[in-house]
N, CA, C and O atoms as a GROMACS GRO file, in nm:
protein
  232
    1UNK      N    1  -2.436   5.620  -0.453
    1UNK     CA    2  -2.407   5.479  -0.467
    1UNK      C    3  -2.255   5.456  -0.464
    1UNK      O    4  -2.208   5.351  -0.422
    2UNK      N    5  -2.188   5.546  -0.505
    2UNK     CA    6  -1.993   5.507  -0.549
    2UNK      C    7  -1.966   5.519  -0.398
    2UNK      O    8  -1.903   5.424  -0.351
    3UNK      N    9  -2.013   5.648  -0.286
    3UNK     CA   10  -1.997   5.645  -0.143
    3UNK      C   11  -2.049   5.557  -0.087
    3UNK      O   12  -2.020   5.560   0.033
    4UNK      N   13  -2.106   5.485  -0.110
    4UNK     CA   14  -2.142   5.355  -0.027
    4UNK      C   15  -2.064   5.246  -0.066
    4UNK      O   16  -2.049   5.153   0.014
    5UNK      N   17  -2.010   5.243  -0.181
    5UNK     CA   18  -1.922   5.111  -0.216
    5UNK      C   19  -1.769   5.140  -0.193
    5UNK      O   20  -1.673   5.063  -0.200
    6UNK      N   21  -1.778   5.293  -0.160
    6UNK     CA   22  -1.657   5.289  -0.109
    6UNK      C   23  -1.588   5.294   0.023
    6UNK      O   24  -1.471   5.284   0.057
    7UNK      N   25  -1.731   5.316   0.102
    7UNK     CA   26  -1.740   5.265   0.241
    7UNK      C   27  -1.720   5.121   0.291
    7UNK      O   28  -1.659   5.074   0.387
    8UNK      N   29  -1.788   5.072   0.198
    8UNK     CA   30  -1.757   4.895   0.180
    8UNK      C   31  -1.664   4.860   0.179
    8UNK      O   32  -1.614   4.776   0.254
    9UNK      N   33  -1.610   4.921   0.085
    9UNK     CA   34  -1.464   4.861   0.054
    9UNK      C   35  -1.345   4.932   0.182
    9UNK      O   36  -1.246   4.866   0.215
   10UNK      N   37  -1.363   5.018   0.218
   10UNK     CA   38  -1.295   5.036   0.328
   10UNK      C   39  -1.300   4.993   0.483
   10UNK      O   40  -1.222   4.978   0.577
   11UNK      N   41  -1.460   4.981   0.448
   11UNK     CA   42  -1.494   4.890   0.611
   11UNK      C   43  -1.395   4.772   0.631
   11UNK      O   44  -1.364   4.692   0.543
   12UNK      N   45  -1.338   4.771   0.792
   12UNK     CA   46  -1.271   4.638   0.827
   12UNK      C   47  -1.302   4.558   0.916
   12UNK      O   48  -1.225   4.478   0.970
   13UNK      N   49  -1.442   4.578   0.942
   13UNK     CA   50  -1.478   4.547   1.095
   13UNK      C   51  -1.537   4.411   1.065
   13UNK      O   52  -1.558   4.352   1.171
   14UNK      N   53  -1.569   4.345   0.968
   14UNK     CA   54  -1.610   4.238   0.991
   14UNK      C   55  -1.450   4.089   0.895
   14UNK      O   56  -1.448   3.976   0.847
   15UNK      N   57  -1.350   4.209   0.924
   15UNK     CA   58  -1.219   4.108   0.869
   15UNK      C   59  -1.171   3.987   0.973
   15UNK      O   60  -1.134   3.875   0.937
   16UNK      N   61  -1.178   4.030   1.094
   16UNK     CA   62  -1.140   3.895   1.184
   16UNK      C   63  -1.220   3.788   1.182
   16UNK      O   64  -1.170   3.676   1.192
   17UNK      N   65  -1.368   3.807   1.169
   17UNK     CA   66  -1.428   3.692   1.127
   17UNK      C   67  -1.413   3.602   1.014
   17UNK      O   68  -1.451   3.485   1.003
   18UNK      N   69  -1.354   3.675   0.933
   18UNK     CA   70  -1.405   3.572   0.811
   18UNK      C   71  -1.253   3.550   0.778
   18UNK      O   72  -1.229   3.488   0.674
   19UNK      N   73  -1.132   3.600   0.864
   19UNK     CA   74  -0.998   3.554   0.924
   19UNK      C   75  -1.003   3.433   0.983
   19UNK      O   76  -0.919   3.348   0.954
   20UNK      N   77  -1.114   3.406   1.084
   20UNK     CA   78  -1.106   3.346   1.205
   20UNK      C   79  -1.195   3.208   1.105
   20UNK      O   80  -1.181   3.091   1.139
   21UNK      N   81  -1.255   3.235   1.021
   21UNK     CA   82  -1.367   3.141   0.932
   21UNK      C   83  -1.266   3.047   0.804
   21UNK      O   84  -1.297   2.949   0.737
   22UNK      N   85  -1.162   3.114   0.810
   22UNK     CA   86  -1.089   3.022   0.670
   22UNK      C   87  -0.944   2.952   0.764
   22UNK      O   88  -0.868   2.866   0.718
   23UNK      N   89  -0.934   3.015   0.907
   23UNK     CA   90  -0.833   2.950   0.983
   23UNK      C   91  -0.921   2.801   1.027
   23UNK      O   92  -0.850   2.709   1.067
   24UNK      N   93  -1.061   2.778   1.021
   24UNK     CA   94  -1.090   2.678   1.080
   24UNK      C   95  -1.151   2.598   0.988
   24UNK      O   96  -1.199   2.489   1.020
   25UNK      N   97  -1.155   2.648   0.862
   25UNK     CA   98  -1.207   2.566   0.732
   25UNK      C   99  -1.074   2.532   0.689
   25UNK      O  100  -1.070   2.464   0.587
   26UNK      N  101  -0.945   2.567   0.750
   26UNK     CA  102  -0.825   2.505   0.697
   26UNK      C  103  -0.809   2.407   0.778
   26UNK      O  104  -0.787   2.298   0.727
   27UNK      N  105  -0.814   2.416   0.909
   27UNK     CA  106  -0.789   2.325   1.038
   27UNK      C  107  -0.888   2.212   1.005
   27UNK      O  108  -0.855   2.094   1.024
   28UNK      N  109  -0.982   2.239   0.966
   28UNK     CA  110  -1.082   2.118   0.977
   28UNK      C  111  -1.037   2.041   0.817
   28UNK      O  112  -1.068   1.922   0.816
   29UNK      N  113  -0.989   2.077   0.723
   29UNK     CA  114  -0.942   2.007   0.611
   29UNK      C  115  -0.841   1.899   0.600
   29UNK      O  116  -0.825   1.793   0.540
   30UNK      N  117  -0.760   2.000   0.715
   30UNK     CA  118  -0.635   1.906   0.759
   30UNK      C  119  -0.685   1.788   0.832
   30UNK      O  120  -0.698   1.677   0.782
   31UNK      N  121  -0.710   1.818   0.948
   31UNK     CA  122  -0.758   1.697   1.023
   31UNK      C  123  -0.894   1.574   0.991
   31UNK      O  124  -0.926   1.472   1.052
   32UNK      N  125  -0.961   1.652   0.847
   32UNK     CA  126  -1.012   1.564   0.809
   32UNK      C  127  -0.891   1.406   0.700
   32UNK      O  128  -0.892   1.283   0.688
   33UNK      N  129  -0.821   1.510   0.658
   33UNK     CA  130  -0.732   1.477   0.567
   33UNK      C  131  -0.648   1.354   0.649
   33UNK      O  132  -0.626   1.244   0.598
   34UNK      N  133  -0.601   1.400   0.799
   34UNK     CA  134  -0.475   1.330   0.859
   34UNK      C  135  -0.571   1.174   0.920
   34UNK      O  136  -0.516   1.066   0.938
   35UNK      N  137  -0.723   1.200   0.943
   35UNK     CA  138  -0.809   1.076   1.033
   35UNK      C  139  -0.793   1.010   0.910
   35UNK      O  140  -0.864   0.912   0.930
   36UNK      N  141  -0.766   1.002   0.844
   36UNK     CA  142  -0.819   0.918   0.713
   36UNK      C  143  -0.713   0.782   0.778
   36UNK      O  144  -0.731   0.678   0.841
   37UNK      N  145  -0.564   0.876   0.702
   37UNK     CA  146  -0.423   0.805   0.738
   37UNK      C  147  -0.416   0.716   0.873
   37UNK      O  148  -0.395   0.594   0.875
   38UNK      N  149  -0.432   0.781   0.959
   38UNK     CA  150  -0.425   0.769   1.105
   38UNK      C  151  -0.492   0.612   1.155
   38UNK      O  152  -0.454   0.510   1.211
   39UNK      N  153  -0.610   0.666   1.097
   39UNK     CA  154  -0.693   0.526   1.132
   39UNK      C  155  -0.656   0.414   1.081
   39UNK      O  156  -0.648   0.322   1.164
   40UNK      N  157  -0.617   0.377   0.923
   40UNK     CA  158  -0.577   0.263   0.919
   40UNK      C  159  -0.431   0.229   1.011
   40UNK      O  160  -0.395   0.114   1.035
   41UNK      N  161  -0.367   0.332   1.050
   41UNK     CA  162  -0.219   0.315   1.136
   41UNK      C  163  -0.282   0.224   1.251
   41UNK      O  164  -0.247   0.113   1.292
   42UNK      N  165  -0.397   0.318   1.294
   42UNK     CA  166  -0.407   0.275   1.464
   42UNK      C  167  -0.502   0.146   1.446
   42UNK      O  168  -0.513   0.077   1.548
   43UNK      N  169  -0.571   0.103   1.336
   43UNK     CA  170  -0.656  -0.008   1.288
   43UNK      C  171  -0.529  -0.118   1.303
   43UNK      O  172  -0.530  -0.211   1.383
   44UNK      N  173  -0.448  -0.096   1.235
   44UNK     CA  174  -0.310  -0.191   1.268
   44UNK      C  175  -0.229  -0.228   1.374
   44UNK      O  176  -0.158  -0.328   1.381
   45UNK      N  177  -0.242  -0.162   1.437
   45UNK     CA  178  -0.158  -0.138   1.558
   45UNK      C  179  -0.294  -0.191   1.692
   45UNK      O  180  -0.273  -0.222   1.809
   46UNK      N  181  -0.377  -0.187   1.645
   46UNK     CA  182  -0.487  -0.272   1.732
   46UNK      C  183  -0.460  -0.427   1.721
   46UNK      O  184  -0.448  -0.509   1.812
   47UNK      N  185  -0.452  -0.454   1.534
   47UNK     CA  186  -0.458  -0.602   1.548
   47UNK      C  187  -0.344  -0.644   1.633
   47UNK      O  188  -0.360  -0.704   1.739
   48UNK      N  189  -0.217  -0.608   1.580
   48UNK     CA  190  -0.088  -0.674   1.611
   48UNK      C  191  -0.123  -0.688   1.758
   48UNK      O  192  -0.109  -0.798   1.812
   49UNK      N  193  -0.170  -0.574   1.833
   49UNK     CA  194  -0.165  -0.580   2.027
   49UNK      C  195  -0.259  -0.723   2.021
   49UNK      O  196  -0.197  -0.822   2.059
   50UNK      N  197  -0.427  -0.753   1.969
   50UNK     CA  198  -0.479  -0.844   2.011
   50UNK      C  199  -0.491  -0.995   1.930
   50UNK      O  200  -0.569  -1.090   1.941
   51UNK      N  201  -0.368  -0.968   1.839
   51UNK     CA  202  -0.333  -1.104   1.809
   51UNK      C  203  -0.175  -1.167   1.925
   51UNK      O  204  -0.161  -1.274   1.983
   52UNK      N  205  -0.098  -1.064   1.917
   52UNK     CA  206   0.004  -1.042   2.067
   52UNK      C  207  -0.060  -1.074   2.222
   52UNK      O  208   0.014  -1.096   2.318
   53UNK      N  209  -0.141  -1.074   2.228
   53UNK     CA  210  -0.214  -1.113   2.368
   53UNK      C  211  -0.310  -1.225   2.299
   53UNK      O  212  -0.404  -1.242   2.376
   54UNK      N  213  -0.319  -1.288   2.211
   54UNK     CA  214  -0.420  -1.398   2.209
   54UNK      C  215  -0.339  -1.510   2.213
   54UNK      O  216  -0.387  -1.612   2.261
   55UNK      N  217  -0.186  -1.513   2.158
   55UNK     CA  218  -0.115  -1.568   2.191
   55UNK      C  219   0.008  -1.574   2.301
   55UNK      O  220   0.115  -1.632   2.289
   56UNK      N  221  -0.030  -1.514   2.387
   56UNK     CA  222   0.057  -1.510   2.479
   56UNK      C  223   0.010  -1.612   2.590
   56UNK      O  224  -0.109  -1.633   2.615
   57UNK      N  225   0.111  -1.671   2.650
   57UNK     CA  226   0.044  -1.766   2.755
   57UNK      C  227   0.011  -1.687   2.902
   57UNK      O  228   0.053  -1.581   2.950
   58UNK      N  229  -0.097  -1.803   2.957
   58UNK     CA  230  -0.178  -1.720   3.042
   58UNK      C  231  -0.068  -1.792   3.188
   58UNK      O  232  -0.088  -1.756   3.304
   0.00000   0.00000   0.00000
């Protein structure tokens, strides 16, 4: 049993995955984090354009 857990513990073959698994559970945190911000920016930046063209003469 201690040779098998110490095989474990030395095994590295399944390290890039679960490398590759917290690089995209970080990526996806962020960009959940930044749509939040973003949207009310670009929610704003919509009105101003179609209140800017509702008054503009034709």
């Amino acid at each position: 049993m201690k040779t098998f857990f110490k095989c474990l513990w030395q095994d590295t073959q399944g390290q890039d995955l679960v490398e590759y698994a917290l690089m995209v559970g970080l990526v996806s945190v962020v960009a959940v984090a930044s749509i939040g911000s973003l949207g009310t920016q670009i929610s704003t930046i919509f009105s101003k354009v179609t209140s800017t063209l509702s008054t503009a003469p034709l």
